[in-house]
N, C-alpha and C positions, 0 to 999 in steps of 0.2 A: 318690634312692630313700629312702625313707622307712626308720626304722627296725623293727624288732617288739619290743613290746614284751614283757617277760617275769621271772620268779620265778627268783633265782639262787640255792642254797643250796650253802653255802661249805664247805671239810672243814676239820677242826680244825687244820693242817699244810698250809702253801701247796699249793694244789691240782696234781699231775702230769697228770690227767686230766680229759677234759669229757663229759659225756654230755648232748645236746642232745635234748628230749624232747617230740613234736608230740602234742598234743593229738587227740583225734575231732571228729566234725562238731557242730556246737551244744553241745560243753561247753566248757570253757577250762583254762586255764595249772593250776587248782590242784586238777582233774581226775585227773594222774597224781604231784599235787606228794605223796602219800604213797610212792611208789616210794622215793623220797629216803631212809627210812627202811627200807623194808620192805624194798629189797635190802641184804642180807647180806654188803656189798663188803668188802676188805681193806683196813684202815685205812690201810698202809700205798701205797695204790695216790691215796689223797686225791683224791680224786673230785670236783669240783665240777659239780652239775646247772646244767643251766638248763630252764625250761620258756617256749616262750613263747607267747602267745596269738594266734589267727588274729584278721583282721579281722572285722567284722560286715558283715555283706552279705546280698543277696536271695538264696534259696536258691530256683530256677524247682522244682526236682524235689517242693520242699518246701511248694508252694503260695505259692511266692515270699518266705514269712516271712523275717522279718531276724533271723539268728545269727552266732555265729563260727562262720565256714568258711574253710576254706583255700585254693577254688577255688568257683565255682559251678556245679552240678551239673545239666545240663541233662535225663535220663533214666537213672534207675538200674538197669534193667535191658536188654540180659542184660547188656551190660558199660556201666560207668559211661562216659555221656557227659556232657563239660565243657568250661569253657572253660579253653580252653590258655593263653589272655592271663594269668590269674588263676594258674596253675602256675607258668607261667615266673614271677611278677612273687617269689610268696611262697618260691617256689626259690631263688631271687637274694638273697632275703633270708635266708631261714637261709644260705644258702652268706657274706652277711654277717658273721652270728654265728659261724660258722666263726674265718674271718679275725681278728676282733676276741678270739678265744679266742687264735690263731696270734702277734698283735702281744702278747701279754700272756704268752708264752713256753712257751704247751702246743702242741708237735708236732702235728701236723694227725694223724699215724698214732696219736695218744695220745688223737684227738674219737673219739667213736661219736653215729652219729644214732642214734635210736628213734622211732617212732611207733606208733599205736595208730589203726586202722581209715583215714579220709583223712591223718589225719596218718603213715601210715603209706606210704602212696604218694605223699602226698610226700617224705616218708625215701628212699624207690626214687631218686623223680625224681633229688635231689639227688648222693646218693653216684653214683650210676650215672652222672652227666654230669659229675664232678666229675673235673679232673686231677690230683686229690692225695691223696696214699696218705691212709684213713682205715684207725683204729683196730676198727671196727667198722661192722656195720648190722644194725635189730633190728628187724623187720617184725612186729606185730602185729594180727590179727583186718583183714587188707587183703589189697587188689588191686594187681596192676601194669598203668598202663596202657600200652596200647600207645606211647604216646607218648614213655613215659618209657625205653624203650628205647636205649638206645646205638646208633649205629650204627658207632663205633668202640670197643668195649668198652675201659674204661681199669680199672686196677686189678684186676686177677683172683682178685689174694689176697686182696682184702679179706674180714674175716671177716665171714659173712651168715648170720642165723637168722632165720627164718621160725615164728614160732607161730600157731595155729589152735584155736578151738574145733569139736566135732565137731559140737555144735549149734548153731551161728552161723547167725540166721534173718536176719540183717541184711547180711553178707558169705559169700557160700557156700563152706562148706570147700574146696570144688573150685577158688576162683579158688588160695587159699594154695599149695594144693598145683601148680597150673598157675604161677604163679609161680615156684618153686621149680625147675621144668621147662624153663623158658622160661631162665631164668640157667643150667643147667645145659650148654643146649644151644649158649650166647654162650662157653662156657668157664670161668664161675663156679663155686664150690663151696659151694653152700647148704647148711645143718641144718634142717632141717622137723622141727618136732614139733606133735603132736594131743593134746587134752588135752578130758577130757569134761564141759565149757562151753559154755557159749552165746555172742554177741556179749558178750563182756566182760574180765577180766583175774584168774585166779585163784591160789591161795598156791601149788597146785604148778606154776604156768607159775612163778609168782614165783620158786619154789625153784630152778625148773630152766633160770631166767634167771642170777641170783646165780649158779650153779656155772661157767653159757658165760662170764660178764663176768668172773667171776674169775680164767680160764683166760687171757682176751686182754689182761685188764688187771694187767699184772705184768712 
């Protein structure tokens, strides 16, 4: 299995913690790489990011053009259909980046995934299939798909925030918030918050990102 490739920014003080950070569809690694700064973390918590970049591939939904995507998206409405081969493969691979954080002495309950729209469902896929305590999960401007379901829910505590814009013309509020439903009803304890944006990422999600990371990361 191939590796992914990806933008690591280091904290000033060997890092305790990882936050692993999935890009959206057709942009790349240095898309969310100002997060790095812009969250407000506690120095003391030494944070090492990573971000790393989808492969480039035919995207059918997209008129077949070749970008970075993290699955191929074969119809986007009402709910995204994809190919699963492409999930499971880019799953396997962050759950890689996992491990290699893990051999390098940060506690798997000290990662948090993140994602931002498909990178954000594959954040679901992975923690949600995942046998090992993570530190976090941060679902932004995304959907869950049915596939990424558990059918044995592992991890229940894991901490999960769900952010949404209210005017997200690209992922409909309604999936966020059915997400958030859908984990509630497996035994999960999701945070949902709405914030009044569009498909995108803004300084008071940021803000009111920074206060949830601060809280788990300590």
């Amino acid at each position: 299995m191939s590796a992914l490739s990806a933008i690591c920014v280091e904290p000033e003080s060997p890092a305790r913690y990882c936050i692993i950070c999935l890009h959206g569809l057709g942009a790349g690694a240095e898309d969310l790489l100002p997060l790095a700064k812009q969250l407000k973390l506690n120095q003391h918590a030494a944070v090492r990011f990573i971000f790393p970049s989808a492969p480039e591939r035919s995207v059918t939904a997209n008129a077949g053009y070749f970008m970075p995507a993290w699955y191929d998206i074969l119809a986007f409405s009402p709910q995204r259909q994809i190919n699963l081969q492409h999930l499971n493969e880019v799953s396997a691979q962050v759950s890689q980046l996992v491990e290699q954080q893990m051999a390098q002495g940060i506690a798997s309950e000290n990662i948090v995934l993140m994602g931002f729209s498909q990178g954000g469902a594959v954040a679901y896929h992975c923690a949600l299939n995942t046998t090992k305590p993570l530190g976090g999960l941060v679902c932004m401007s995304t959907y869950l798909l049915p596939q990424s379901l558990p059918k044995q829910p592992w991890q229940l505590n894991t901490p999960i925030l769900i952010q949404h814009g209210q005017q997200d013309d690209v992922v409909a509020p309604s999936l966020g918030q059915q997400a958030a439903e859908q984990l509630k009803a497996l035994g999960y304890h999701p945070e949902f918050e709405s914030f009044a944006m569009a498909h995108t990422i803004s300084l008071s999600q940021i803000k009111a990102l920074s206060l949830w990371l601060n809280q788990h990361l300590s």
